[in-house]
TORKOL-4160 file (C-alpha; in steps of 0.2 Angstrom, whole numbers, padded with zeros to 4 digits, m for minus):
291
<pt num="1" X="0098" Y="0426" Z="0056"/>
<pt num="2" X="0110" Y="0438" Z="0057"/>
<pt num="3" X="0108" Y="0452" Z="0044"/>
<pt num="4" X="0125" Y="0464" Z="0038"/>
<pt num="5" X="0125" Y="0477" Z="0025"/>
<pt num="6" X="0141" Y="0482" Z="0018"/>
<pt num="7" X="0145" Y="0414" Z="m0010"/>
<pt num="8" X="0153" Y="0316" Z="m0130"/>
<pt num="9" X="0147" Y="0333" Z="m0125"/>
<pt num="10" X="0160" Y="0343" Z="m0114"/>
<pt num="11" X="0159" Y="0362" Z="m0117"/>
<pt num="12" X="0176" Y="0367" Z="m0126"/>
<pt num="13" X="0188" Y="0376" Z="m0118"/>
<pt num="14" X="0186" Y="0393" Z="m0115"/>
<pt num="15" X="0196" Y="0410" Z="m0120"/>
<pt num="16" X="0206" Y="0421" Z="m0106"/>
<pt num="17" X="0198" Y="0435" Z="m0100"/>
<pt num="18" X="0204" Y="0450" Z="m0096"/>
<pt num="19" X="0202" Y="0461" Z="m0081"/>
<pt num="20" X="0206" Y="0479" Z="m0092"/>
<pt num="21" X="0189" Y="0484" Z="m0084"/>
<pt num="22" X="0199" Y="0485" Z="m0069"/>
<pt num="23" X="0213" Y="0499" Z="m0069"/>
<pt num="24" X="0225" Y="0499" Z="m0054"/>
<pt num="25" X="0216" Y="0481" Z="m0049"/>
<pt num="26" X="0222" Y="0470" Z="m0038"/>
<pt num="27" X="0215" Y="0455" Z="m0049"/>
<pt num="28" X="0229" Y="0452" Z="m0062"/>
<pt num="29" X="0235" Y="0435" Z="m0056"/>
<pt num="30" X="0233" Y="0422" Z="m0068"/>
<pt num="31" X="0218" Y="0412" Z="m0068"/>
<pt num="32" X="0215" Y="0392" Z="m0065"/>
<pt num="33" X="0215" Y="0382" Z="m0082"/>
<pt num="34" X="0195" Y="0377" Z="m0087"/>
<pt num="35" X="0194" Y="0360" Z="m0080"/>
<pt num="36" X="0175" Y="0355" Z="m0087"/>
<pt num="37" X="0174" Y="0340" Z="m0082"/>
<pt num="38" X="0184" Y="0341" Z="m0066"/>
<pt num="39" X="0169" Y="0335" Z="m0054"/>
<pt num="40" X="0166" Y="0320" Z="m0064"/>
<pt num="41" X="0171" Y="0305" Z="m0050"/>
<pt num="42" X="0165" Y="0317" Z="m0037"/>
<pt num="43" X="0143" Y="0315" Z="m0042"/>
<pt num="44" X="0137" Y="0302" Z="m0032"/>
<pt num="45" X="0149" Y="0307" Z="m0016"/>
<pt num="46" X="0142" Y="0325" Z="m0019"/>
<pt num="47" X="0125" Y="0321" Z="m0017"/>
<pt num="48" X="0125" Y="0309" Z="m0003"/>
<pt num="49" X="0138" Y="0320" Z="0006"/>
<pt num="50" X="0136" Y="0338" Z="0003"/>
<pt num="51" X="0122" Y="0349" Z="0012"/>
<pt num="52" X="0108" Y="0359" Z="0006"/>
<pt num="53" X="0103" Y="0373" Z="0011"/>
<pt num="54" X="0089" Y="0375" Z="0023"/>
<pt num="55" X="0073" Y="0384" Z="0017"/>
<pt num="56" X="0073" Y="0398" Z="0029"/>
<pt num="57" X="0088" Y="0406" Z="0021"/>
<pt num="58" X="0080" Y="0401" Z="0005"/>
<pt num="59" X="0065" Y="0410" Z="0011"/>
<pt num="60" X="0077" Y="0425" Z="0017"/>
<pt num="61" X="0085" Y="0428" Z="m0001"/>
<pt num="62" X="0067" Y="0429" Z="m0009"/>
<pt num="63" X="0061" Y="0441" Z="0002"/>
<pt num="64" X="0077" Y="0452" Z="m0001"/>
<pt num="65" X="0080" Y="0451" Z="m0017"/>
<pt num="66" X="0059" Y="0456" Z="m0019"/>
<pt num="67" X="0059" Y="0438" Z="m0031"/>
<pt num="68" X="0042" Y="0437" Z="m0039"/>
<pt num="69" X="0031" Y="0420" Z="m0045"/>
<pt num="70" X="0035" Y="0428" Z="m0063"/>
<pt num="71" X="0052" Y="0432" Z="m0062"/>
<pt num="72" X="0068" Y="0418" Z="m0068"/>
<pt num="73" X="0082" Y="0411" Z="m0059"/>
<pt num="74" X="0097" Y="0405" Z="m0066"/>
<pt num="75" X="0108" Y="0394" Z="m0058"/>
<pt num="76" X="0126" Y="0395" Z="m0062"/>
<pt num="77" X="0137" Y="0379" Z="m0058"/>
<pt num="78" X="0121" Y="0370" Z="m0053"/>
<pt num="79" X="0130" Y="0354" Z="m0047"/>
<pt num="80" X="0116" Y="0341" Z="m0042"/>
<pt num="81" X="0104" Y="0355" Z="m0042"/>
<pt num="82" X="0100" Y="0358" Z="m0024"/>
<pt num="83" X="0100" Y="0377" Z="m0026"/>
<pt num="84" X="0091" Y="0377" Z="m0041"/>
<pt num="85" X="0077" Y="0365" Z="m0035"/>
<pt num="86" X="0074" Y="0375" Z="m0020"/>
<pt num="87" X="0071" Y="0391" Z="m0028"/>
<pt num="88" X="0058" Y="0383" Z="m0042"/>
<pt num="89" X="0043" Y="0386" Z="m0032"/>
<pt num="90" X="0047" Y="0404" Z="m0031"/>
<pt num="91" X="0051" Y="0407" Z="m0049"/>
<pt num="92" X="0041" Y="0405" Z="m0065"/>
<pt num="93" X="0056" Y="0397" Z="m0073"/>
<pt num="94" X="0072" Y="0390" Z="m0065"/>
<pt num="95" X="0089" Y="0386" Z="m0077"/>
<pt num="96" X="0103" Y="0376" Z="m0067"/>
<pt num="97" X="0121" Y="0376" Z="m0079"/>
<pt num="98" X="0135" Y="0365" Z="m0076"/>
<pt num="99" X="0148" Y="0357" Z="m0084"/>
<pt num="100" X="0149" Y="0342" Z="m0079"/>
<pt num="101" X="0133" Y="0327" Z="m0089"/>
<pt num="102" X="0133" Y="0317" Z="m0073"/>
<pt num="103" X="0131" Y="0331" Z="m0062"/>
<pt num="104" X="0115" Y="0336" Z="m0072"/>
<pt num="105" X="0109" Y="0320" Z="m0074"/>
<pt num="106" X="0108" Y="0319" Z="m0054"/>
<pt num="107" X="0101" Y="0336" Z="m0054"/>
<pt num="108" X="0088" Y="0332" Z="m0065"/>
<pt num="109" X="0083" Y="0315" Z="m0053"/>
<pt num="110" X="0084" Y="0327" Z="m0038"/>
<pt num="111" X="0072" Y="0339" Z="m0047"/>
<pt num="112" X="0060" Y="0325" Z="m0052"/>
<pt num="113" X="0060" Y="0318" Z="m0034"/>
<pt num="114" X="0056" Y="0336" Z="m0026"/>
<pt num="115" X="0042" Y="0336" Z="m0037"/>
<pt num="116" X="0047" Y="0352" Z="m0048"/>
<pt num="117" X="0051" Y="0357" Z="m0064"/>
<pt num="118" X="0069" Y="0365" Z="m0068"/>
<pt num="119" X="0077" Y="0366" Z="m0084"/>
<pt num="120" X="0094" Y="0361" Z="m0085"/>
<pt num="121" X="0109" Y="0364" Z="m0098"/>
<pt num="122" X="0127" Y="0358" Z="m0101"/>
<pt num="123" X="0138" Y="0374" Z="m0099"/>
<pt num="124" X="0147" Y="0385" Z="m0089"/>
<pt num="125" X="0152" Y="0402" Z="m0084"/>
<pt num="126" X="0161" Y="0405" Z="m0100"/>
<pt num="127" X="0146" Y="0401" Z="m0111"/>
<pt num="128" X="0136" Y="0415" Z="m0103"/>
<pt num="129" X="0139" Y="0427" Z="m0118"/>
<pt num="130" X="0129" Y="0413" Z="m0129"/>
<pt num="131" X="0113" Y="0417" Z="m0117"/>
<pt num="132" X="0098" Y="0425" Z="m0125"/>
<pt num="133" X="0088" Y="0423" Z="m0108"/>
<pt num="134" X="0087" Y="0438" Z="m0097"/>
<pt num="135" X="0088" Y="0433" Z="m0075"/>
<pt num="136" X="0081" Y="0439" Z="m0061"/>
<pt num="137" X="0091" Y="0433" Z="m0050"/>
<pt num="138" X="0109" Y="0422" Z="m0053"/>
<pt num="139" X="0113" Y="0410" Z="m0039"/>
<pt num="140" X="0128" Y="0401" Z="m0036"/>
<pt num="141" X="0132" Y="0389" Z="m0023"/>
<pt num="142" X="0150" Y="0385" Z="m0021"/>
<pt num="143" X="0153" Y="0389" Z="m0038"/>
<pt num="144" X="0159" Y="0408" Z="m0041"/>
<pt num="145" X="0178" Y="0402" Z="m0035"/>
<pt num="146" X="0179" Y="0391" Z="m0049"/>
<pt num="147" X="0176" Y="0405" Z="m0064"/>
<pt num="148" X="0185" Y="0420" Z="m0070"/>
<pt num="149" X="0176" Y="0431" Z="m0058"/>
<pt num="150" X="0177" Y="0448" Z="m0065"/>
<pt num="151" X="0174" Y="0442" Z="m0081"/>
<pt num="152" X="0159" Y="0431" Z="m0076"/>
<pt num="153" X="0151" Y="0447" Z="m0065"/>
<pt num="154" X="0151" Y="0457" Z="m0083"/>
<pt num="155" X="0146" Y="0444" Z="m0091"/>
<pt num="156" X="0130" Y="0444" Z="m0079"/>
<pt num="157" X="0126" Y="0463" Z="m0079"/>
<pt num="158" X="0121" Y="0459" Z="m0097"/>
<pt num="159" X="0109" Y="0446" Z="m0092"/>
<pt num="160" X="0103" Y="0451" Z="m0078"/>
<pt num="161" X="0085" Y="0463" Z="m0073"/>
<pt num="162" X="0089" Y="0481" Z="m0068"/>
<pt num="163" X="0081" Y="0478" Z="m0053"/>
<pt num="164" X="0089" Y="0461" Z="m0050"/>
<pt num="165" X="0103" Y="0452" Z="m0040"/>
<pt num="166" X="0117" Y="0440" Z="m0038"/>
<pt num="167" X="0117" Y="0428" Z="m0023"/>
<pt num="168" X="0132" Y="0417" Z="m0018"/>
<pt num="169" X="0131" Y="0403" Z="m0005"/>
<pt num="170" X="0141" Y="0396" Z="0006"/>
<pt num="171" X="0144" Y="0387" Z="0025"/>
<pt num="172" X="0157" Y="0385" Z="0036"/>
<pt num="173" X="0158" Y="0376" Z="0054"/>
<pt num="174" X="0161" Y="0389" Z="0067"/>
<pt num="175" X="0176" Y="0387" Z="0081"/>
<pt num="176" X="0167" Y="0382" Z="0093"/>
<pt num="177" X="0169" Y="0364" Z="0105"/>
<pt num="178" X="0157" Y="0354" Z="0095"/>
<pt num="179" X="0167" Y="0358" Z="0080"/>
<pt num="180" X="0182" Y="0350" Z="0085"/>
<pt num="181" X="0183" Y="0335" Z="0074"/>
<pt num="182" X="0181" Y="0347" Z="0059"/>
<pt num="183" X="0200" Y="0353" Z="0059"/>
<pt num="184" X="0206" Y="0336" Z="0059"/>
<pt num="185" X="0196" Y="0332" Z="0046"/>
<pt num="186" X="0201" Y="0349" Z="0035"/>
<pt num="187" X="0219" Y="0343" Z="0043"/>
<pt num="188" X="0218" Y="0326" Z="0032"/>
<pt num="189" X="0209" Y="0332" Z="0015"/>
<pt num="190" X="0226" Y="0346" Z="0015"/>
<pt num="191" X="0236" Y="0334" Z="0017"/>
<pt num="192" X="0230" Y="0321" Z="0003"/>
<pt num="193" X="0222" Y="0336" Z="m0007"/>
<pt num="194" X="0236" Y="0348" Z="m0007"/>
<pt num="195" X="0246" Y="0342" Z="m0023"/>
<pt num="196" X="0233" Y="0345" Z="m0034"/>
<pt num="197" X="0242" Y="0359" Z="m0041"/>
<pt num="198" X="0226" Y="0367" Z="m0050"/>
<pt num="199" X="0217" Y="0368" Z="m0037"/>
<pt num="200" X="0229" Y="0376" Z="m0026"/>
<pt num="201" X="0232" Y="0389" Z="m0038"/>
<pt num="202" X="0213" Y="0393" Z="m0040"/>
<pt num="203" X="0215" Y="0397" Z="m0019"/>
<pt num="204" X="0226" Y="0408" Z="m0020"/>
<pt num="205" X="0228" Y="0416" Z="m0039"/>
<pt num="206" X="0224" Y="0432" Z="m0030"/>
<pt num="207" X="0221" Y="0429" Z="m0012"/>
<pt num="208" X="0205" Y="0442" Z="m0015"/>
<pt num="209" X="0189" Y="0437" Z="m0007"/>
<pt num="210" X="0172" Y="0435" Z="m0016"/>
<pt num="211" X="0166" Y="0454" Z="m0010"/>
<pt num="212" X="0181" Y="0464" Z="m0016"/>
<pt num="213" X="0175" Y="0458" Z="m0035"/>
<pt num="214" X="0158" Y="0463" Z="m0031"/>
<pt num="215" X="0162" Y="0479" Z="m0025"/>
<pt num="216" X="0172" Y="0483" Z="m0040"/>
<pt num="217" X="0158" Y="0478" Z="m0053"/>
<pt num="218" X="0141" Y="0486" Z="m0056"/>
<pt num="219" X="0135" Y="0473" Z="m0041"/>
<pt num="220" X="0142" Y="0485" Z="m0027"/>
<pt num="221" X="0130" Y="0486" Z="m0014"/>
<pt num="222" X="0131" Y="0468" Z="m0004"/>
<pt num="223" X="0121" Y="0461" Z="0010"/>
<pt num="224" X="0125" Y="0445" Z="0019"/>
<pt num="225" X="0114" Y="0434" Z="0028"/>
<pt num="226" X="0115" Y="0419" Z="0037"/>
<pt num="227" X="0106" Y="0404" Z="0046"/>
<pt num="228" X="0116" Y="0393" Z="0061"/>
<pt num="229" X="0112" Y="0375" Z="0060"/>
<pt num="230" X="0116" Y="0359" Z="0073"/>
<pt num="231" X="0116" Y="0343" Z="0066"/>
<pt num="232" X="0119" Y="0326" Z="0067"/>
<pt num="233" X="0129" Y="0320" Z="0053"/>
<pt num="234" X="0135" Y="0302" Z="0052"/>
<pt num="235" X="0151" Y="0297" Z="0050"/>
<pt num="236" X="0148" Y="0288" Z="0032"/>
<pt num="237" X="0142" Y="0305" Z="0025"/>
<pt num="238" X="0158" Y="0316" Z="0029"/>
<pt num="239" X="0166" Y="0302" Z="0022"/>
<pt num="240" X="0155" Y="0306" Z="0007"/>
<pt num="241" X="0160" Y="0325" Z="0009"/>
<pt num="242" X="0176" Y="0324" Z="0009"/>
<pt num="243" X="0176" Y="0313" Z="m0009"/>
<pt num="244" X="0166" Y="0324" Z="m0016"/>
<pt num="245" X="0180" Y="0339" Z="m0016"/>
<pt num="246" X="0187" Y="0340" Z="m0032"/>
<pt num="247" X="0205" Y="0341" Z="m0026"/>
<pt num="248" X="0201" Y="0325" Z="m0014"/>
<pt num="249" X="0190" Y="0315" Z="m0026"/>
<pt num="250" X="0192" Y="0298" Z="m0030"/>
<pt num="251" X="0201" Y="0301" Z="m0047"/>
<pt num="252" X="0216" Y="0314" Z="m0039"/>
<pt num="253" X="0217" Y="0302" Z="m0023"/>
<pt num="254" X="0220" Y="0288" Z="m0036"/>
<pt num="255" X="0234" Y="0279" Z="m0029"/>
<pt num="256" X="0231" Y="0287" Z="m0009"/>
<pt num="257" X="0212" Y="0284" Z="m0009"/>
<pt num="258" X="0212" Y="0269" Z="0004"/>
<pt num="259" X="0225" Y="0278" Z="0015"/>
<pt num="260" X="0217" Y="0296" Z="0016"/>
<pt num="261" X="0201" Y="0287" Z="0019"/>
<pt num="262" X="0207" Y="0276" Z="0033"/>
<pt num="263" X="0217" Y="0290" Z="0039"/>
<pt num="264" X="0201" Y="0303" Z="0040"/>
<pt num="265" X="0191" Y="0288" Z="0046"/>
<pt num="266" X="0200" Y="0286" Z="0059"/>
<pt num="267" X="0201" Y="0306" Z="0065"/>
<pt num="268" X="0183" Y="0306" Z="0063"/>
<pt num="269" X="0177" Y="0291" Z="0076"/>
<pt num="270" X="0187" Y="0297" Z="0088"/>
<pt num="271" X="0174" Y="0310" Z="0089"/>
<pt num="272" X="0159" Y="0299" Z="0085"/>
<pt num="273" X="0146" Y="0295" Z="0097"/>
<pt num="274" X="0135" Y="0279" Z="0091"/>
<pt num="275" X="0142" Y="0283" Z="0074"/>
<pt num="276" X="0137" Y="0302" Z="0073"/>
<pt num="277" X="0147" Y="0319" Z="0072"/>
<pt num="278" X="0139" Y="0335" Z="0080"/>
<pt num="279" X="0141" Y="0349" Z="0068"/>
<pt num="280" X="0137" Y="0368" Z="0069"/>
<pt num="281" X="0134" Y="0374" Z="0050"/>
<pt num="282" X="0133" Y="0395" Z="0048"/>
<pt num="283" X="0123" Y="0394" Z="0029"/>
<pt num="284" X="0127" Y="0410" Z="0021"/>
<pt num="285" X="0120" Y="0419" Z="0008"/>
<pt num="286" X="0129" Y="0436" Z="m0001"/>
<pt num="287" X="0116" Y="0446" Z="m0011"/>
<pt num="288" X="0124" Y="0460" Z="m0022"/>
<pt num="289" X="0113" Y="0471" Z="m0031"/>
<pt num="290" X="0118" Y="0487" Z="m0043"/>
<pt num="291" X="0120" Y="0502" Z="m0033"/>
């Protein structure tokens, strides 16, 4: 571990926030339309495709955030509901949000097959001002890029505990040899993915990373930990991953799906081995608490 002190029903379209909280702020740019149902094609790709996190950084968060049997989680931009299941036998109560009806139907099969109970809601980061609950702890995994993140982090301080936390997840392969295949297959998705004009707008609105909105709210004081993991992933399920990517799903591919897939398919056996890719995976974790 490695431990450093300082990731039909359609919700109707939200208002833009402001930033006036922010004076002299560097967070101005304008902010990516509300695309609720952006994911939709993406569900069954995302689940086969996408990683969860492993229990020992789940066990990490719990410990530093001082999570108790009583307390509640919410999780914001839940997708399938892998965050959310894996924190229910640590909480009293679990809530996974998302946008999306298919992403929440998967999320409720995955919670039914893990054998625990979540609660899930159609939703999103802009509807957090409709909340009555109060949170221990907020999780997001993947998810706090896609919202209006000063907004969403005042909208949170109302919801949640004095003593509680926010914790944002993430991964990323590390530049080592038996990451090699993983810029030609980042090469590819840019090349396919890169006129989704919303998408690339929502990467660099601001070119401010996840910690300099923290350090400018009320959730200030930020520790980051993270667990390195080798695997053995099968060609088929980074084929998976990269349809899962909202800018690279099926629906914005349309026209380009067979070519980008026989294109990355191609990248990607050329570093196979009996059908499988070595990847290194750092799962990260960014706890912010009030100061």
């Amino acid at each position: 571990m490695i431990d450093l002190i300082a990731d039909d029903g359609t919700p109707s379209a939200p208002p833009v926030h402001s930033h006036s909280s922010f004076p002299n702020s560097i967070f101005m740019s304008e902010i990516a339309p509300f695309e609720p149902r952006r994911f939709k094609t993406t569900v069954e790709y995302y689940v086969r495709g996408r990683l969860a996190y492993p229990q020992e950084l789940i066990e990490h968060v719990v410990g530093l955030t001082a999570l108790k049997r009583e307390d509640a989680v919410l999780d914001l931009g839940c997708g399938p509901g892998f965050l959310a299941a894996a924190f229910a036998p640590a909480a009293e109560r679990v809530v996974g949000i998302d946008p999306e009806p298919a992403m929440l139907a998967a999320a409720k099969r995955y919670a039914r097959d893990n054998g625990v109970n979540v609660q899930f809601r159609l939703g999103s980061s802009y509807d957090l001002s409709g909340l009555c609950d109060r949170f221990f702890l907020v999780t997001m995994g993947r998810s706090f890029q896609w919202t209006d993140r000063a907004a969403t982090l005042q909208a949170l301080d109302r919801i949640i505990e004095t003593r509680g936390a926010v914790a944002l997840f993430g991964d990323k392969h590390l530049k080592i040899p038996e990451n090699r295949w993983h810029q030609e297959f980042e090469a590819v998705l840019d090349e396919y993915g890169r006129a989704d004009a919303t998408h690339f707008r929502n990467a660099v609105r601001d070119g401010s990373p996840h910690e300099s909105f923290l350090l400018q709210s009320n959730f200030n004081r930020l520790k980051r930990i993270s667990v390195i993991r080798k695997l053995q992933t099968p060609v088929e399920r980074l084929i998976d991953r990269a349809l899962s990517r909202s800018n690279t799903s099926p629906e914005r591919l349309g026209i380009n799906l067979n070519a980008a897939m026989k294109k990355l398919r191609e990248a990607l056996e050329h570093h196979a081995a009996g059908g499988m890719i070595p990847e290194i995976v750092e799962f990260q974790a960014l706890l912010a608490f009030r100061a």
